[in-house]
LOSEDO-214335 format. One record per residue (C-alpha): residue number from 1; x, y, z. Coordinates in nm, 3 decimals. Layout:
N
   num        xx        yy        zz
   NUM         X         Y         Z
...
This chain:
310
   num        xx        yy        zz
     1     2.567     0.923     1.397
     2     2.922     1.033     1.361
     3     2.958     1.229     1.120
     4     2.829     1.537     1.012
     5     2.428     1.512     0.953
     6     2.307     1.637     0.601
     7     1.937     1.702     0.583
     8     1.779     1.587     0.264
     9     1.458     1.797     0.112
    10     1.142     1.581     0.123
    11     0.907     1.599    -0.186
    12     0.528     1.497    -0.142
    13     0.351     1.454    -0.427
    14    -0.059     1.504    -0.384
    15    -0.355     1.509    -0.574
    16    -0.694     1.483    -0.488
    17    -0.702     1.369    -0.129
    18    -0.704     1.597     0.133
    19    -0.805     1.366     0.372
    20    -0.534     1.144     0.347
    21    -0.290     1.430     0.252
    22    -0.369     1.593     0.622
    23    -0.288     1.231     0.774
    24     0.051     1.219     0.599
    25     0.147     1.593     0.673
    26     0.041     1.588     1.016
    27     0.250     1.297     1.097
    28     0.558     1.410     0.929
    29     0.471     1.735     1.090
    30     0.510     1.546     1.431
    31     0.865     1.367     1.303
    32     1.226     1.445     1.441
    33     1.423     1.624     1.181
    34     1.080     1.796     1.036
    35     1.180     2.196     1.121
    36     1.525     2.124     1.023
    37     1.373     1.986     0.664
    38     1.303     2.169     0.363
    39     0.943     2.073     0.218
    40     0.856     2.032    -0.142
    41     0.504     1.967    -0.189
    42     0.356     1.911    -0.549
    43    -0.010     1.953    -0.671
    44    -0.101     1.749    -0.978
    45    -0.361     1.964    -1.189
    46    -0.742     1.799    -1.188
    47    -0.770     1.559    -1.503
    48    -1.122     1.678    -1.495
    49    -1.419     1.942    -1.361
    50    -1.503     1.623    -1.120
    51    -1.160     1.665    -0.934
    52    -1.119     2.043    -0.986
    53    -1.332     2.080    -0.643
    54    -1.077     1.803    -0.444
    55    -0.758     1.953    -0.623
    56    -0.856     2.341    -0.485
    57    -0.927     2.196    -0.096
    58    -0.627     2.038    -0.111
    59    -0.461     2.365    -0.266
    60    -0.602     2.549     0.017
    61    -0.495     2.281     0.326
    62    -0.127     2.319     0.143
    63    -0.149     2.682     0.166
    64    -0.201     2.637     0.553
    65     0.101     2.407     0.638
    66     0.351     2.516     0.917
    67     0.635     2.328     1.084
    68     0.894     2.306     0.857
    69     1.236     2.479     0.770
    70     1.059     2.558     0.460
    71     0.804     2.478     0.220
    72     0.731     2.557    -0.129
    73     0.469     2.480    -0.349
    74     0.428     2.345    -0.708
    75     0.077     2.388    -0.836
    76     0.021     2.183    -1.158
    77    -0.152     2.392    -1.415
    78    -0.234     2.077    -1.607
    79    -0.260     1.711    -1.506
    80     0.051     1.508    -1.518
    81    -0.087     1.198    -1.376
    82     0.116     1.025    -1.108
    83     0.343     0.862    -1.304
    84     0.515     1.173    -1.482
    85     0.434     1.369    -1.162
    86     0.641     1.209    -0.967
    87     0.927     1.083    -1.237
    88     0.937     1.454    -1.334
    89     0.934     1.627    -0.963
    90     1.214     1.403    -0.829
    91     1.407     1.492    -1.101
    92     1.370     1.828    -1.045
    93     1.423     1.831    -0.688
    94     1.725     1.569    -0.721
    95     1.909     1.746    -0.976
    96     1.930     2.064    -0.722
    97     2.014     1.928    -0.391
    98     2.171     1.573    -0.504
    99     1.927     1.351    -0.255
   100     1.589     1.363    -0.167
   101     1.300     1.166     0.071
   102     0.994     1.114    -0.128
   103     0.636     1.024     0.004
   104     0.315     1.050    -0.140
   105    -0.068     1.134     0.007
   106    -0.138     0.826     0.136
   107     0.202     0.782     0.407
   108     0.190     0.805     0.735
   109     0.523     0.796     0.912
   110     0.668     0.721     1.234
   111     0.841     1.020     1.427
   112     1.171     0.883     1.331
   113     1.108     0.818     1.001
   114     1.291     1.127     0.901
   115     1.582     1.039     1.134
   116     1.622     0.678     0.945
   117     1.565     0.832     0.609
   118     1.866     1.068     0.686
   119     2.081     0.822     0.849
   120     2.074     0.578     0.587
   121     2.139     0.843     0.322
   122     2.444     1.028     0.513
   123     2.559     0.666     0.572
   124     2.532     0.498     0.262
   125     2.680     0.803     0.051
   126     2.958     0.677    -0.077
   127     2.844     0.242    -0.081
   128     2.745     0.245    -0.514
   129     2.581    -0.094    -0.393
   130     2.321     0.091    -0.220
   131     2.029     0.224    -0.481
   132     1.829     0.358    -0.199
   133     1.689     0.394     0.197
   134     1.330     0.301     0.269
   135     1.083     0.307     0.566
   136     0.831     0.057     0.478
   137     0.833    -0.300     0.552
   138     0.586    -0.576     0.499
   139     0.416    -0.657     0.849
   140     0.655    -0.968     0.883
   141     0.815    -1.060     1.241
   142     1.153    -1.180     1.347
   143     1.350    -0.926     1.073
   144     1.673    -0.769     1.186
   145     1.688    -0.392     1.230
   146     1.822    -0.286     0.908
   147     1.886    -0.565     0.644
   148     1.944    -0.520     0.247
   149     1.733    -0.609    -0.038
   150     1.748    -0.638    -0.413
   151     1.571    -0.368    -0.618
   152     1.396    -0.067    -0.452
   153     1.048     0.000    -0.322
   154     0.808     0.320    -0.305
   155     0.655     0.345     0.028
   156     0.872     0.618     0.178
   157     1.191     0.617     0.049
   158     1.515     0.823    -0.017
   159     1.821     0.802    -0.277
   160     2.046     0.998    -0.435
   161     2.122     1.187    -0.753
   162     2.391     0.882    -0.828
   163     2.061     0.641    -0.773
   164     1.816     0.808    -0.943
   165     2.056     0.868    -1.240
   166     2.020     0.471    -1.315
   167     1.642     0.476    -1.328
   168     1.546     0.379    -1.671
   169     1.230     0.500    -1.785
   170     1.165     0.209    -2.064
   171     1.029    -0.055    -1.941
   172     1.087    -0.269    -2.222
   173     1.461    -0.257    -2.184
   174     1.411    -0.358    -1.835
   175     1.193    -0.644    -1.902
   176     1.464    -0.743    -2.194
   177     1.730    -0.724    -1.951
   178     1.539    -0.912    -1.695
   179     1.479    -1.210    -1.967
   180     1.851    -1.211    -2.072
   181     1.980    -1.212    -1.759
   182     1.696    -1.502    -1.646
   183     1.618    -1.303    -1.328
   184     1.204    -1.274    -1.348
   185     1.136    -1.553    -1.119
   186     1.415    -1.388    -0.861
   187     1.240    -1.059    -0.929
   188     0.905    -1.227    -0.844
   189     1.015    -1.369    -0.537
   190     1.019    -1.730    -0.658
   191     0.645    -1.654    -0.833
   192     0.546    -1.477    -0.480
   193     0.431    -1.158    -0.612
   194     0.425    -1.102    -0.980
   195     0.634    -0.773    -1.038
   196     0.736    -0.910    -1.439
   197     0.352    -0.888    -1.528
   198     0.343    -0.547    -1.338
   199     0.604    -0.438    -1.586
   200     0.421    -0.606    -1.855
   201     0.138    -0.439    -1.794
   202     0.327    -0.107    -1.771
   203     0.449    -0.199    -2.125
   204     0.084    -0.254    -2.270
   205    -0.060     0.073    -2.128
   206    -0.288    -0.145    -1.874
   207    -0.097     0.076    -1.575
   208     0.089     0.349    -1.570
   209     0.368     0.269    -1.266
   210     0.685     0.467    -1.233
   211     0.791     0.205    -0.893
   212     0.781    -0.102    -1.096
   213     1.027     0.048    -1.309
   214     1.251     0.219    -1.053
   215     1.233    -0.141    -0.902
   216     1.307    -0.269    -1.221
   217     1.594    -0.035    -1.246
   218     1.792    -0.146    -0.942
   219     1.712    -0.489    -0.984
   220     1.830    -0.550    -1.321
   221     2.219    -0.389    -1.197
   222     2.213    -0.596    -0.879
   223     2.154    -0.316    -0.661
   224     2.030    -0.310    -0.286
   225     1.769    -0.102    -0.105
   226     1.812    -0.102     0.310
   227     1.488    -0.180     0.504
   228     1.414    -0.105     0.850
   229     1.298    -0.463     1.055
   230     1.050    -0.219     1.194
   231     0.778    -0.032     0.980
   232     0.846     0.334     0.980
   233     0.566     0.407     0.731
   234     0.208     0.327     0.708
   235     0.039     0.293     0.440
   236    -0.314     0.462     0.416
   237    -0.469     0.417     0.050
   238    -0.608     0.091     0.068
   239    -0.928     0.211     0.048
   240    -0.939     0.244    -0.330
   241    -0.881     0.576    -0.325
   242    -0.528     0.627    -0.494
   243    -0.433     0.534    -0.860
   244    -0.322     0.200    -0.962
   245    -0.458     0.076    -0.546
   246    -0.722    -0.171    -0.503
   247    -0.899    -0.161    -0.144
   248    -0.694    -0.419     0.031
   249    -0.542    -0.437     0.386
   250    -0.257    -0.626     0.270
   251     0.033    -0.321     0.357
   252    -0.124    -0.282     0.702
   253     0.121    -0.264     0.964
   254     0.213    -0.070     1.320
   255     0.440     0.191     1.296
   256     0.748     0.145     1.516
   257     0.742     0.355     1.830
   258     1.130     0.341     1.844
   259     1.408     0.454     1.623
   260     1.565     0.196     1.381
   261     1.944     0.282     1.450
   262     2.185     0.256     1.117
   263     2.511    -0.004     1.182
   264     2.724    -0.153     1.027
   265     2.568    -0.439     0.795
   266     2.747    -0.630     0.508
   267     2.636    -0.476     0.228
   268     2.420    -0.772     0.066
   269     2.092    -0.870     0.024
   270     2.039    -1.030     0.320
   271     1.836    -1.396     0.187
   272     1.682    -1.469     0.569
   273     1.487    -1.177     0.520
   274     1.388    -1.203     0.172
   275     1.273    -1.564     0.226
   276     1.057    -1.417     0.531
   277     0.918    -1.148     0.271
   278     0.834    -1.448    -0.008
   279     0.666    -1.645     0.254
   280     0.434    -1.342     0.310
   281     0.390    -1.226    -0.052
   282     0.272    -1.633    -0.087
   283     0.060    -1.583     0.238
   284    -0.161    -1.333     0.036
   285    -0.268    -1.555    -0.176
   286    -0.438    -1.806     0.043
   287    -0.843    -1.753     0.107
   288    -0.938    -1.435     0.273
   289    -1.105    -1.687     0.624
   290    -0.757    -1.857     0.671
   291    -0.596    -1.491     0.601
   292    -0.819    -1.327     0.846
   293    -0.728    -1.589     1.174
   294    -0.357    -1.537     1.053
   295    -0.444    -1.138     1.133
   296    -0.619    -1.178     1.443
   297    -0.347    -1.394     1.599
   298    -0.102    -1.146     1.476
   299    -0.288    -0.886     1.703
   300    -0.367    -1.102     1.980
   301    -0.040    -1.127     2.002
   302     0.076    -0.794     1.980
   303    -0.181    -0.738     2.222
   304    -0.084    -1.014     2.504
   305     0.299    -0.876     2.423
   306     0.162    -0.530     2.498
   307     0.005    -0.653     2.821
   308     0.334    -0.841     2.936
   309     0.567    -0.530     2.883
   310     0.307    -0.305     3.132
């Protein structure tokens, strides 16, 4: 880029995974950017003597870490739960260095996740449109390389103190706002994916979700996250493992083995790629047998592409 690069701090937030938490710091470990990057990593306490054992090997991995300009450690004395951990530690962080790159124990990133992460937020500074950067994308083909969206996301993502300022806490303003306005079925991709039930259920105590409600937050003001065409992030904690994630294989993707360069984009949502993304939200709700071909012919197709490049 042109101007003068500004590294952001990135904040992981763990808990009881070490498994998955080695994955995710390994990777970023192996990232462009990563010993020019200040790391933040918070511990939530053990909600119970069942986790205590988890929460002290994954104490003891953090202890171990190398490979980054810095790294310091929260330890959790008590357990915040993910919700308040993370709503809580971004605040924090935010409020001292004015942007921040957040990930959690179950991410796995490209190398140049980092690089696109810090592009985006060096770039996009100054655009109030823009709520926030983020390196995941939906496995979905023929996207351009960046593109906008409404609303935010939470699988690797930066913003800034001026973005995170606007996330409201209460979700039932936000669902108030999203009735008076007459924006749920927009916000649920046309009845794609049901994000205004997520919310609801936020509201009734059924789950306890800070990302539909920093979703909710950008959405609800019109604002736009940029997406990479190309997955920079994996995500890992399908496997039940994580709070509030179901074993499912539906955010399975393959991390890009190129960088996704920043340019110059109009700076709105870009509706070729949201369609795309609706069509794939609706995709996951057909019968697991017809899901399963669609899949395979996605990798036999990566696979004859792979062959064809060699």
């Amino acid at each position: 880029m042109l101007y003068p690069m500004q590294i952001a701090p990135i904040v992981l937030f763990s808990y009881n995974r070490p498994w998955h938490l080695a994955q995710t710091v390994e990777a970023l470990r192996q990232n462009e950017l990563a010993d020019l990057s200040d790391l933040i990593i918070y511990s939530d306490g053990p909600k119970n003597s069942d986790d205590l054992l988890k929460v002290e090997e994954v104490r003891k991995y953090i202890r171990t870490i190398e490979g980054f300009k810095s790294i310091k450690i929260i330890n959790r004395e008590k357990n915040y739960g993910l919700a308040t951990s993370i709503i809580s530690g971004v605040s924090e962080t935010i409020d001292h260095y004015g942007r921040i790159i957040v990930l959690e124990d179950d991410l796995v990133t490209a190398p140049y996740f980092l690089r696109y992460l810090n592009d985006g937020l060096n770039y996009y500074e100054n655009e109030d449109k823009v709520i926030s950067i983020v390196g995941y994308i939906y496995p979905v083909e023929g996207l351009p390389e960046t593109f906008f969206i409404r609303g935010t996301d939470c699988l690797g993502w930066g913003t800034w103190k001026r973005g995170w300022d606007l996330f409201e806490a209460d979700g039932e303003k936000l669902l108030s706002e999203l009735k008076k306005h007459k924006l749920t079925k927009q916000f649920d991709y046309n009845g794609a994916y049901p994000y205004t039930k997520m919310l609801g259920d936020q509201i009734q105590g059924k789950i306890s979700s800070w990302a539909i409600r920093w979703h909710a937050s950008g959405f609800v003001k019109g604002l736009l996250t940029l997406f990479p065409g190309r997955s920079l992030v994996m995500h890992i904690g399908g496997d039940g493992s994580g709070t509030n994630c179901q074993v499912t294989d539906h955010l399975d993707v393959q991390l890009s083995n190129s960088p996704v360069p920043i340019g110059d984009i109009p700076v709105l949502e870009h509706e070729g790629a949201r369609k795309k993304i609706q069509r794939y939200m609706l995709s996951l709700r057909l019968p697991f047998i017809i899901r399963l071909k669609l899949f395979l012919k996605r990798v036999i197709k990566r696979v004859l592409l792979g062959k064809a490049k060699e």
